[in-house]
MIPAMI-492778 format. One record per residue: residue number from 1; x, y, z of N, C-alpha, C, O in turn. Coordinates in pm, whole numbers, plus 50000, padded with zeros to 5 digits. Layout:
N
 resi   nxx   nyy   nzz  caxx  cayy  cazz   cxx   cyy   czz   oxx   oyy   ozz
  NUM     X     Y     Z     X     Y     Z     X     Y     Z     X     Y     Z
...
This chain:
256
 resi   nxx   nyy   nzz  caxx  cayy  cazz   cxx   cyy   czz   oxx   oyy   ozz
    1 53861 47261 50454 53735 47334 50464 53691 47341 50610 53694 47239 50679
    2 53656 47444 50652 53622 47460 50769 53490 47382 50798 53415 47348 50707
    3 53468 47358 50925 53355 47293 50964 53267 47371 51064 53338 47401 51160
    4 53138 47418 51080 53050 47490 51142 52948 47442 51187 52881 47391 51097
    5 52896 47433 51297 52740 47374 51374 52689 47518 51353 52736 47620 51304
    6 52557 47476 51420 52485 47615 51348 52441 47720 51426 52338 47778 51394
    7 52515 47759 51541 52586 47906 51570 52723 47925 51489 52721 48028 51421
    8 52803 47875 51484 52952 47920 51396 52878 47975 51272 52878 48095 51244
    9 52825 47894 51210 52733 47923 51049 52726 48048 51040 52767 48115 50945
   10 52659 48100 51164 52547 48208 51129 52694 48318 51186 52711 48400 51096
   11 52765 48332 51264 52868 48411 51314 52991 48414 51201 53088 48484 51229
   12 52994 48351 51091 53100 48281 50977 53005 48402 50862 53060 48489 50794
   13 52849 48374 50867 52806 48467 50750 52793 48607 50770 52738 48680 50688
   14 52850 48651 50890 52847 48770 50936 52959 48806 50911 52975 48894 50826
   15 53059 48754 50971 53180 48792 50903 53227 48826 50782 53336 48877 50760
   16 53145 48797 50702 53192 48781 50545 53142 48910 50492 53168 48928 50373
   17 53077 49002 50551 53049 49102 50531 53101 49249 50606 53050 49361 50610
   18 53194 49207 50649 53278 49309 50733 53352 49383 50620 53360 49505 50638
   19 53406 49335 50511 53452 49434 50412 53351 49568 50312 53394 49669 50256
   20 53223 49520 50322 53087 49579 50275 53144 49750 50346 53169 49761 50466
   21 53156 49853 50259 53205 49972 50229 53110 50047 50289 53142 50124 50380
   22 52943 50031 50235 52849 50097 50298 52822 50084 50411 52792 49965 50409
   23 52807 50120 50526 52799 50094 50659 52623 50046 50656 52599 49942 50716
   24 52528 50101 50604 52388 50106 50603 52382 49951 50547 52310 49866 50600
   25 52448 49931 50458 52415 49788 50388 52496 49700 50470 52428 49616 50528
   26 52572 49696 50485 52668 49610 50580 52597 49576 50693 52594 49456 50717
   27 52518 49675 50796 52400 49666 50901 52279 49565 50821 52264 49445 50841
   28 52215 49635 50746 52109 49560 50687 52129 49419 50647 52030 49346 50640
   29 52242 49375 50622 52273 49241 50559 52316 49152 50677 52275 49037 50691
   30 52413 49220 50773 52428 49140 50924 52272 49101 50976 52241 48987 51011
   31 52173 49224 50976 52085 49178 51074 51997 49103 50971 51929 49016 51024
   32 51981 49114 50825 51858 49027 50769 51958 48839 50790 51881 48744 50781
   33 52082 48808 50810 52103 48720 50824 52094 48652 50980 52110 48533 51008
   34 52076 48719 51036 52027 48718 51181 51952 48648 51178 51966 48528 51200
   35 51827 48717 51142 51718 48664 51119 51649 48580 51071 51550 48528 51123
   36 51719 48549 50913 51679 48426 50877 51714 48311 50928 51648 48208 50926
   37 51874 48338 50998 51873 48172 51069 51824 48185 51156 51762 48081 51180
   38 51806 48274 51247 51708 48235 51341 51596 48168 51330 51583 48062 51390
   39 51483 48228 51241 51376 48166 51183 51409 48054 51183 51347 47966 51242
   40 51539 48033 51101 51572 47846 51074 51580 47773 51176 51566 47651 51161
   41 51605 47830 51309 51664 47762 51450 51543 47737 51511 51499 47633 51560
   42 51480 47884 51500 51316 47851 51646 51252 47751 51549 51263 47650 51618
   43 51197 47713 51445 51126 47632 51346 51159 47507 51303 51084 47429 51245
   44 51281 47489 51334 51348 47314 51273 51332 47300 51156 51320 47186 51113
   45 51328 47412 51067 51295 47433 50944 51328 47276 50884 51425 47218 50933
   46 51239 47198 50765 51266 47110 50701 51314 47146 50588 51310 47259 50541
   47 51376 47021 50527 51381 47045 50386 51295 47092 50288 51324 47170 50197
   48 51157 47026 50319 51067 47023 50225 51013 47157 50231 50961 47211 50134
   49 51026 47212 50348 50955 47343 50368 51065 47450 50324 51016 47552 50273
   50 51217 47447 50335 51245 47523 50255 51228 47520 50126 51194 47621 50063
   51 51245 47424 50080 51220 47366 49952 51083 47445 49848 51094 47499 49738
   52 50932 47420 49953 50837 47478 49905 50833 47671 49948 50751 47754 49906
   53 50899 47685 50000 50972 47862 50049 51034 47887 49889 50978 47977 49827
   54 51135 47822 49826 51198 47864 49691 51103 47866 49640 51065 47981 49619
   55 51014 47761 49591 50887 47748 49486 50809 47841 49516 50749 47889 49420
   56 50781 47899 49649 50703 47988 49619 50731 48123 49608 50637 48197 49581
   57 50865 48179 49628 50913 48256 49602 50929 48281 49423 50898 48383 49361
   58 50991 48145 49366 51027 48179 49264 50890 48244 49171 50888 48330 49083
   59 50758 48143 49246 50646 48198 49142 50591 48317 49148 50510 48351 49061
   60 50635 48421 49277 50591 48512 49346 50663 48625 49193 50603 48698 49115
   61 50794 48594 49206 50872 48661 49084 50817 48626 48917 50831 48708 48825
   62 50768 48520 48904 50732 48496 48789 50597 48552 48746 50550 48566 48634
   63 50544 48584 48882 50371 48603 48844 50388 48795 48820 50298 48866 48775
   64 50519 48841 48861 50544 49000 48791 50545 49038 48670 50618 48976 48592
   65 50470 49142 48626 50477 49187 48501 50489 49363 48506 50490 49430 48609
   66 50497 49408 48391 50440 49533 48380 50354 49578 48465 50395 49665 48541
   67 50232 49538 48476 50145 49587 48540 50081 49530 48622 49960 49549 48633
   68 50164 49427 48715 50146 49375 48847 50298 49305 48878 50364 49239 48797
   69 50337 49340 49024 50399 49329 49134 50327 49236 49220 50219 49265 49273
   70 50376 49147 49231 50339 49011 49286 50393 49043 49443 50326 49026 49546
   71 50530 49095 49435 50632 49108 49596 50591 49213 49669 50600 49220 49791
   72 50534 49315 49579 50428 49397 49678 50326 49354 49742 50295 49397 49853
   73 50238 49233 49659 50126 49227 49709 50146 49132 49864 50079 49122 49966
   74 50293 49065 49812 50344 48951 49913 50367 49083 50081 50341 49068 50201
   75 50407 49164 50027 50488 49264 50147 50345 49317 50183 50331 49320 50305
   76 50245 49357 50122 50134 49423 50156 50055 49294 50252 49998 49329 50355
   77 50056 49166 50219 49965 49100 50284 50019 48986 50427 49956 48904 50495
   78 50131 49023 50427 50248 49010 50568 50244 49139 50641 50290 49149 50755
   79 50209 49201 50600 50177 49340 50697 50318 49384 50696 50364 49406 50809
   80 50409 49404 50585 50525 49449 50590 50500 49590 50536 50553 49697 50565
   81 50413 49560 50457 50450 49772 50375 50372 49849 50472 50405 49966 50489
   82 50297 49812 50522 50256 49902 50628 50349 49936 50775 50354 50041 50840
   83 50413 49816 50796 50515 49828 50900 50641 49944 50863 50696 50012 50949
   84 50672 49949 50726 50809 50037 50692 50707 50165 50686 50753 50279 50690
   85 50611 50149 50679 50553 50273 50655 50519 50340 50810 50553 50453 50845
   86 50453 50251 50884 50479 50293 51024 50628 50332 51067 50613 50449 51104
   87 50750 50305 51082 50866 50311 51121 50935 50436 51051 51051 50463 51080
   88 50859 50517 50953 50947 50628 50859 50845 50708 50884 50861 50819 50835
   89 50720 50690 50958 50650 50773 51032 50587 50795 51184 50478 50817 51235
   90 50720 50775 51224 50688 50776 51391 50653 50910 51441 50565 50949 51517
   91 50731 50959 51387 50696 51139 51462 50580 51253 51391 50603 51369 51358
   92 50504 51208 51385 50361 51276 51368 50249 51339 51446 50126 51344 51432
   93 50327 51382 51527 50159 51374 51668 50086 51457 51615 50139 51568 51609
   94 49977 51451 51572 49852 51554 51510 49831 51507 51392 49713 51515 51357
   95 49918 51451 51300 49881 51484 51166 49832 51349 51088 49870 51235 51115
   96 49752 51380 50998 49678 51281 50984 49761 51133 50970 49880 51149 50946
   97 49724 51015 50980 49776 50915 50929 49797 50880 50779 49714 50904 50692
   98 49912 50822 50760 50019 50794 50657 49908 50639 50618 49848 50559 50691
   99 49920 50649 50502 49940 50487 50454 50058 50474 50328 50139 50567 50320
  100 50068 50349 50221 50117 50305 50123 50045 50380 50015 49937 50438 50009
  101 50137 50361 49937 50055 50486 49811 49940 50341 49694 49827 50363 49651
  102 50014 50220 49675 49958 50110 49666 49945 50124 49515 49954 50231 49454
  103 49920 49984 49454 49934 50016 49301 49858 50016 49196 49851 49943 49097
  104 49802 50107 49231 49698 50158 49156 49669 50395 49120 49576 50470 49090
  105 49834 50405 49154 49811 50530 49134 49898 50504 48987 49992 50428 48969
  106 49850 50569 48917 49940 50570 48821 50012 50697 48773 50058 50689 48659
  107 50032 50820 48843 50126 50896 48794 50031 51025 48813 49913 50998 48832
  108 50063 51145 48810 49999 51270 48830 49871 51269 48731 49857 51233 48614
  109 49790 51322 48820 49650 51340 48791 49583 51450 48709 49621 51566 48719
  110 49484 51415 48629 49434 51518 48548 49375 51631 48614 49278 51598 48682
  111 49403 51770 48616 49332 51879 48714 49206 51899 48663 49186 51908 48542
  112 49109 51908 48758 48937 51932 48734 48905 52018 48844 48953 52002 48957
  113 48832 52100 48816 48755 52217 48913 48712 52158 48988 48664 52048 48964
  114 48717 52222 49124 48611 52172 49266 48454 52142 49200 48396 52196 49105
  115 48417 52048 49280 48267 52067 49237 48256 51931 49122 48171 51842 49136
  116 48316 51933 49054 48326 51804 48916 48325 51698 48962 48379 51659 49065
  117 48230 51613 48846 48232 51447 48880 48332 51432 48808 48359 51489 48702
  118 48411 51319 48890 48527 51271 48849 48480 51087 48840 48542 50985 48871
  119 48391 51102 48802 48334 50913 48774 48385 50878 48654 48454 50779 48628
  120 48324 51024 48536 48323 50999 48422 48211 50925 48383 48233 50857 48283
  121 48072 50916 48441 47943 50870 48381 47902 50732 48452 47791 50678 48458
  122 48014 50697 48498 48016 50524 48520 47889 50534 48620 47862 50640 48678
  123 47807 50408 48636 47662 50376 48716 47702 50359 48852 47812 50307 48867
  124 47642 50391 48952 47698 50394 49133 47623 50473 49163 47578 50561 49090
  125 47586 50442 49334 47555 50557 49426 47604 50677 49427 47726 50685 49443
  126 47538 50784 49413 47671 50893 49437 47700 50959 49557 47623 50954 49653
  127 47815 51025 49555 47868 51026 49692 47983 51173 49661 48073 51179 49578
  128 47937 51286 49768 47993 51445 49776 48095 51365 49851 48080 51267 49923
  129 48215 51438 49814 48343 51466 49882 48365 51544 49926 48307 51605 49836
  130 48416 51658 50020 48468 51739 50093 48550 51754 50162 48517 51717 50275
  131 48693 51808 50155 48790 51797 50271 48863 51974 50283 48807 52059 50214
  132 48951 52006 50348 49063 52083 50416 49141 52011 50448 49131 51903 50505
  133 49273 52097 50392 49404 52040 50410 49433 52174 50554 49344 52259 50550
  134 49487 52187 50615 49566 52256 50712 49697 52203 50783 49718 52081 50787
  135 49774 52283 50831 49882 52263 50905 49892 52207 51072 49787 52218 51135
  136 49960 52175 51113 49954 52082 51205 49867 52217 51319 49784 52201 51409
  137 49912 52307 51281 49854 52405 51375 49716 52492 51334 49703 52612 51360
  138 49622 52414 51270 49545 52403 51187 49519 52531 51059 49407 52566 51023
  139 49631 52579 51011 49659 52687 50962 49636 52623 50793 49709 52532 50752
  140 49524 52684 50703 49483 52670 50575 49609 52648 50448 49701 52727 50425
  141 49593 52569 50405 49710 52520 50282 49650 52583 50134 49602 52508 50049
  142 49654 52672 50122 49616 52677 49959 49723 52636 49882 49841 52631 49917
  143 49667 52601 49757 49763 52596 49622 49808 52455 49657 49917 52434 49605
  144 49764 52354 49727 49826 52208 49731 49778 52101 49637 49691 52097 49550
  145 49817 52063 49658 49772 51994 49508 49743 51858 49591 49811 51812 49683
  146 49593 51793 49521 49517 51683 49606 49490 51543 49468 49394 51540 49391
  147 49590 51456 49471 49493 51369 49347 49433 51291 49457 49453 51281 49578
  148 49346 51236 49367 49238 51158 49475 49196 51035 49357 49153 51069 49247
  149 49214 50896 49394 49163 50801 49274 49068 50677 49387 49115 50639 49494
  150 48971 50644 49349 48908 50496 49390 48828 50390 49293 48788 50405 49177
  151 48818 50288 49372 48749 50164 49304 48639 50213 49259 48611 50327 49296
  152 48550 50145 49172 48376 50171 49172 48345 50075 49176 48429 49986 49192
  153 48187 50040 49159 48094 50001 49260 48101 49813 49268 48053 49721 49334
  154 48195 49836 49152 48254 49672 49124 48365 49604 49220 48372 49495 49276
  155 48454 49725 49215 48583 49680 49323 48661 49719 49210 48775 49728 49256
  156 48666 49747 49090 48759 49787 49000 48831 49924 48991 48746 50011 49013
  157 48940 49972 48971 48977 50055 48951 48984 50056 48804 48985 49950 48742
  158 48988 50184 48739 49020 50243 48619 49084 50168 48517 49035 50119 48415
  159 49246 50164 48575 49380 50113 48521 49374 49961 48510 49469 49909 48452
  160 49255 49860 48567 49240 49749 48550 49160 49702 48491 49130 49583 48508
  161 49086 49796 48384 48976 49752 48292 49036 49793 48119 49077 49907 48096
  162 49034 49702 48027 49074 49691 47956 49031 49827 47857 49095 49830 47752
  163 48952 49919 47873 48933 49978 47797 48980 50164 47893 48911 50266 47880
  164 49092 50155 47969 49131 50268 48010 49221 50323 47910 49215 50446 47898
  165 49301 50261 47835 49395 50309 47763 49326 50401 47639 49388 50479 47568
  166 49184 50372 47633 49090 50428 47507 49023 50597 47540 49027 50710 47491
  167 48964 50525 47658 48873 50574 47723 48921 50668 47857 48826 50716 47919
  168 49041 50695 47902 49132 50766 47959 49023 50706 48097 48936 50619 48100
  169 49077 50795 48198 49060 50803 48334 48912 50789 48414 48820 50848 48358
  170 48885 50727 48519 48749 50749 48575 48791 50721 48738 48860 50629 48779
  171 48717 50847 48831 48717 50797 48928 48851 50803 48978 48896 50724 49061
  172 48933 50928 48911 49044 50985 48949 49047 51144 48905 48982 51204 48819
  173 49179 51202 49024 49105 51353 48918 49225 51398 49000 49263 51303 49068
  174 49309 51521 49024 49348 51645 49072 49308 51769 49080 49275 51846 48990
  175 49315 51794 49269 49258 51954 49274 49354 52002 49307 49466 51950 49311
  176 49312 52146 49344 49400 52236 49389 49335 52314 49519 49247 52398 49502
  177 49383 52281 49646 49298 52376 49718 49297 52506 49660 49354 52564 49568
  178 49198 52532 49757 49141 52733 49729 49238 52833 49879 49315 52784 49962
  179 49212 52918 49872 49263 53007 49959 49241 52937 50130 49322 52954 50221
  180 49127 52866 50137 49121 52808 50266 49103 52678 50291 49023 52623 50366
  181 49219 52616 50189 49275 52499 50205 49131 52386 50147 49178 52280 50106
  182 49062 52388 50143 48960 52320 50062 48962 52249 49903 49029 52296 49812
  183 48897 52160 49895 48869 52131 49805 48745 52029 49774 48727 51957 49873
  184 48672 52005 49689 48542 51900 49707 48493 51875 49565 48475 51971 49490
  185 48469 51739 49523 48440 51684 49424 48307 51575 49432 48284 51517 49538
  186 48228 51553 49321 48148 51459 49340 48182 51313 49201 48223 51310 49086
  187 48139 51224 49293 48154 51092 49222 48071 50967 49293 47984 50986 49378
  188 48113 50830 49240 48040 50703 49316 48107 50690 49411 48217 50738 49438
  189 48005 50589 49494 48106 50595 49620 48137 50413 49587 48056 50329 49547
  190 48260 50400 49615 48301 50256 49614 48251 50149 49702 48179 50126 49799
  191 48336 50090 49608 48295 49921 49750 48414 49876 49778 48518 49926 49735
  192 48403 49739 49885 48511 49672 49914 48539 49605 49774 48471 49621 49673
  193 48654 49525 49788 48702 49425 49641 48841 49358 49716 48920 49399 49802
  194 48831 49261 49655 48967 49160 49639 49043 49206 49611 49030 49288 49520
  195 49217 49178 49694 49333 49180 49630 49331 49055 49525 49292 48945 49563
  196 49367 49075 49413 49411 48923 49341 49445 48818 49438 49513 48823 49540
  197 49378 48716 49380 49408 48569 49474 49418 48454 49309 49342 48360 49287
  198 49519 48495 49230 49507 48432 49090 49659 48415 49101 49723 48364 49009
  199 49703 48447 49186 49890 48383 49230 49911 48329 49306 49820 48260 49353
  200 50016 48326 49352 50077 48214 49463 50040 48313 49594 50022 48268 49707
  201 50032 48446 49562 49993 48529 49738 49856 48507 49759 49821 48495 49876
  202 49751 48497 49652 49609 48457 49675 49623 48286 49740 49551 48227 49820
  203 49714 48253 49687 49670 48092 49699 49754 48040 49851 49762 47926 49898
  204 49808 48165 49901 49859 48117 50052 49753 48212 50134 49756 48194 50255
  205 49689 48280 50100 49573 48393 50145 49490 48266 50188 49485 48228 50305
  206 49402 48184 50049 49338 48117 50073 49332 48019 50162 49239 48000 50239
  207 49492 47918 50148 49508 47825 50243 49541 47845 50365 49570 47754 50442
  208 49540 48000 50404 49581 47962 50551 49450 48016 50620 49455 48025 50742
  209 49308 48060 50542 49136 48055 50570 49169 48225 50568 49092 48298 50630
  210 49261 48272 50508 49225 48440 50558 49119 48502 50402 49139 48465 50287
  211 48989 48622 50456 48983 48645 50346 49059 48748 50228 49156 48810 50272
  212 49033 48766 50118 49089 48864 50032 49069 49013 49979 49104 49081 49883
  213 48958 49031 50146 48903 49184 50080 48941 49335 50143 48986 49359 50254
  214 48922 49387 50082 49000 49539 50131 48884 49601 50140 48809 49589 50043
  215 48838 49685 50260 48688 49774 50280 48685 49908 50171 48786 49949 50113
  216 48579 49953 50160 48609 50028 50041 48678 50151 50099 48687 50179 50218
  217 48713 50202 50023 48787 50330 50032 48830 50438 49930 48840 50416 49809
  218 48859 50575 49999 48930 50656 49853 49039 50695 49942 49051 50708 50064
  219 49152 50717 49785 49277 50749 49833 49315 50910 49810 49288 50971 49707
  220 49366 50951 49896 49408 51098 49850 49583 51073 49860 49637 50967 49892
  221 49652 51199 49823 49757 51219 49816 49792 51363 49804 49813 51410 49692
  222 49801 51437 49914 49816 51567 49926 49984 51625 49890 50091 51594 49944
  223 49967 51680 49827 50113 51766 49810 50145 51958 49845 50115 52065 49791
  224 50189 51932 49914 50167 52070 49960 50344 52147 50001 50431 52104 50077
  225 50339 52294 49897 50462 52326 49883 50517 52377 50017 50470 52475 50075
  226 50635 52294 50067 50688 52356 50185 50690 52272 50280 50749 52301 50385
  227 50606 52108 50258 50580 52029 50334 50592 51863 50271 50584 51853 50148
  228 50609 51744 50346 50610 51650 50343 50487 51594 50306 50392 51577 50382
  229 50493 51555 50136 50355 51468 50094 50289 51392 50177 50336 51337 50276
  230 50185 51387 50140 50067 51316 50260 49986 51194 50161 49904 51208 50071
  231 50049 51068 50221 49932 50948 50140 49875 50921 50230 49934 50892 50334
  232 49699 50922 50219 49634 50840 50326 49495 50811 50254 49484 50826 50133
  233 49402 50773 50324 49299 50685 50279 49196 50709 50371 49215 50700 50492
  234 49035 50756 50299 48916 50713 50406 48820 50655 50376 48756 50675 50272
  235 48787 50557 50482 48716 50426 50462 48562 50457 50466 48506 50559 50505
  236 48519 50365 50426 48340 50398 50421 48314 50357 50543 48377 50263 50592
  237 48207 50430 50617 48167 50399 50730 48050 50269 50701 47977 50285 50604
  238 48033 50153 50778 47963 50048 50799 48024 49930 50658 47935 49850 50628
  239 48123 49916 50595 48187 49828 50595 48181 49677 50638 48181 49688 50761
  240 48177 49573 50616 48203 49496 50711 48364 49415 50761 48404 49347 50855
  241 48426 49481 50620 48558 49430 50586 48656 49541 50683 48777 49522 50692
  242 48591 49654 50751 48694 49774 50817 48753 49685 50916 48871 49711 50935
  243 48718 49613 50967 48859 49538 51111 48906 49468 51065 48993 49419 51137
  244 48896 49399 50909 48998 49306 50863 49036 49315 50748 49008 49236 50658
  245 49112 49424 50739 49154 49484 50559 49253 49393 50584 49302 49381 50696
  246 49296 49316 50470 49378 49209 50434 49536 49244 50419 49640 49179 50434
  247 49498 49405 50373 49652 49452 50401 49677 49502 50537 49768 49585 50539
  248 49625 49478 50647 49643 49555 50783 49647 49722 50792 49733 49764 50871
  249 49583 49804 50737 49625 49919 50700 49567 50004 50861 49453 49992 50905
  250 49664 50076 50917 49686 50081 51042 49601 50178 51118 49592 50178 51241
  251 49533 50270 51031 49389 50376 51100 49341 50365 51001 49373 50349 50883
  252 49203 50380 51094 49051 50365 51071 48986 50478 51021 48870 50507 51052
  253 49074 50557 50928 48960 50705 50889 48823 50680 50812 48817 50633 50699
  254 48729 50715 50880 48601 50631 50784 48495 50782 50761 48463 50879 50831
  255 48471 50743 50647 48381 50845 50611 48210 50800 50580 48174 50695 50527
  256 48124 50906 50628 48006 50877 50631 47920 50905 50506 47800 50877 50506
């Protein structure tokens, strides 16, 4: 059996992937092993700490279900989904900022006329929407299709209250711009709210003093034929949570 100190190690697990067919995966797997021993090298990594790294990994996987993703929330609150999301959108100059689509869209949206509350009755401040979609050269988008979903005045979304499956949708809707790229709806206006802190990603949130709240916001998702979908997000103006959204979410679009 061969014997390795721990540069050979890490130059031995590289090798072992030189037969890997895909060139893309073969890259990806050289450099994520890079990396992890490195980590292991600058850190003096212990036992115990890898040790509690498995445990909390494994519970990260266990705390997944149907209708929660635990490894998202882990990638969302390392500032990783925003980072791949920055890096697959470098070349944008003009156009609005990109975010994560995040999990709470659940699938194409019910179409409602401009102008409609899309609350569905629920109690809140209310709050006019208004936007234009245009082209980078500010040229009008009709016929795009806009879903738009947010929290209410609780921090809840729709899909997380036990009586959506009855009671269908609130506080989500699909438009369609008009001839000059427009569209505008009325509803509540949200609040900030907690990511879950009832797993192992809340419970390293907690212990390392960070808090768990996201400033309020609504999400749009523009689709427009001929062009590259658009996810992005605008924040309520005066917030107190806008400089420290827990997921790092990378512009500040805030609405008044």
């Amino acid at each position: 059996m061969p014997q390795f100190n721990e540069t050979e190690l890490t130059a031995a697990v590289i090798r072992s992937f030189e037969q890997t067919p895909d060139r893309r995966v073969k890259f990806l797997m050289e450099e994520l092993v890079r990396s992890l021993h490195d980590f292991v090298r600058k850190t003096d990594l212990t036992f115990d700490e890898w040790g509690y790294a498995i445990d909390f990994l494994t519970r990260v996987g266990q705390k997944c279900s149907a209708s929660r993703q635990e490894f998202i929330l882990l990638s969302d609150v390392l500032g990783v989904s925003m980072l791949v999301d920055a890096v697959n959108h470098r070349d944008r100059d003009g156009a609005t900022e990109t975010t994560v689509l995040g999990p709470f869209y659940v699938g194409e949206h019910k179409p409602m006329p401009h102008g409609a509350d899309i609350s569905a009755g629920i109690p809140g401040e209310r709050m006019f929407v208004q936007s234009r979609v245009t082209d980078l050269r500010g040229k009008p988008l009709g016929g795009a299709a806009v879903d738009v979903w947010h929290a209410d005045d609780h921090g809840y979304y729709d899909s997380q209250k036990p009586a959506y499956k009855t009671q269908g949708p609130s506080s989500r809707a699909r438009f369609i711009t008009d001839a000059d790229g427009r569209f505008f709806f009325r509803t509540i206006l949200p609040c900030s709210y907690p990511i879950p802190t009832d797993g192992p990603v809340g419970e390293m949130i907690l212990q390392t003093r960070r808090h768990p709240m996201r400033p309020a916001h609504v999400h749009f998702l523009v689709d427009a034929p001929g062009y590259e979908p658009l996810v992005t997000h605008v924040f309520i103006e005066g917030d107190k949570y806008l400089d420290s959204d827990v997921v790092f979410d990378r512009e500040r679009r805030r609405s008044r």
